[in-house]
Phi, psi and omega in degrees: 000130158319112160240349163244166177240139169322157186255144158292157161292342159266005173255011179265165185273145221302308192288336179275322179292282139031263153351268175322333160270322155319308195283318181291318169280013161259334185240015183049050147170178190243102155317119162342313174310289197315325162296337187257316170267034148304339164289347164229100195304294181349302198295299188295313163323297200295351179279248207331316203264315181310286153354294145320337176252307156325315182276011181249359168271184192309334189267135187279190176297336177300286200273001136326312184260013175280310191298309206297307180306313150329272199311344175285302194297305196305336173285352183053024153299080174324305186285325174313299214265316174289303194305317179263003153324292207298332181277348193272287191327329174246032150254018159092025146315112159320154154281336192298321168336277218283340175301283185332299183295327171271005159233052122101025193222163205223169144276314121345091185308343185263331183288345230250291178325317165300328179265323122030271209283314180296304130033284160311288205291327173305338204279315182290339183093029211053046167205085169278133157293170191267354181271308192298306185295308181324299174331285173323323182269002185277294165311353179098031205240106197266210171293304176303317182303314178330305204291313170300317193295309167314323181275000155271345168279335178291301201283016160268350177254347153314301173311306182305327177291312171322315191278358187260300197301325208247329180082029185309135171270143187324088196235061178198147188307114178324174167200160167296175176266007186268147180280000000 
């Protein structure tokens, strides 16, 4: 059930409306999520630009939408989880790929640490122990990376939470949230 409701593009404020068309002309609609937290432009800039800035870091897109799906599963977030299915299918993820990444599994020892970690912290609360991290740095998971996977675990639980808090509705082909 809807508890926020999406902002129209006239009910957002011009610089947020703005925002918010772009994003409908790169992607030919404006996702729910975006729209919802478009109720606090502060917020919504600050998504976006965080976003954005991630992506200009060592992990690539790839084990990005590897960390959202994890991190999407463990939070149980259904819209979170239909949006990077469908996005993970169209960088060309196998389903075995997008299962495997929503129960905590890689192909790779270094993406398998990455999902690993992120994993942990959510599940811990960020209070990883020294045998765990030792794994992760074993596996190649250096400072910088350390550092990504939290900011990718902040802003995917930003998202999970928003869409729990708010009931955002799906507007991408659904999935269960069980793989």
């Amino acid at each position: 059930m809807v508890r926020i409701n999406p902002l129209t593009l006239a009910e957002a404020k011009p610089a947020t409306a703005d925002t918010l068309t772009a994003i409908k002309g790169k992607l030919g609609m404006v996702p729910n999520l975006f729209s919802t937290l478009a109720h606090s432009p502060a917020v919504f800039k600050a998504y976006l630009a965080f976003a954005e800035a991630l992506g200009q870091g060592r992990l690539d897109a790839r084990q990005r939408e590897l960390l959202a799906l994890a991190i999407g599963q463990v939070n149980a977030c259904q819209y979170c989880l239909s949006a990077h299915v469908l996005g993970a299918k169209k960088a060309g993820f196998s389903p075995e790929q997008i299962r495997d990444a929503r129960l905590g599994e890689a192909e790779n020892p270094l993406d398998q640490a990455l999902i690993t970690l992120a994993i942990l912290v959510v599940r811990q609360r960020g209070v990883i122990d020294d045998t765990q991290l030792q794994e992760a740095r074993v596996a190649g998971v250096d400072d910088e990376l350390l550092i990504e996977v939290l900011g990718q675990v902040a802003l995917n639980t930003l998202t999970n939470y928003s869409n729990h808090v708010a009931g955002t509705e799906i507007d991408f082909p659904a999935v269960a949230v069980r793989p």
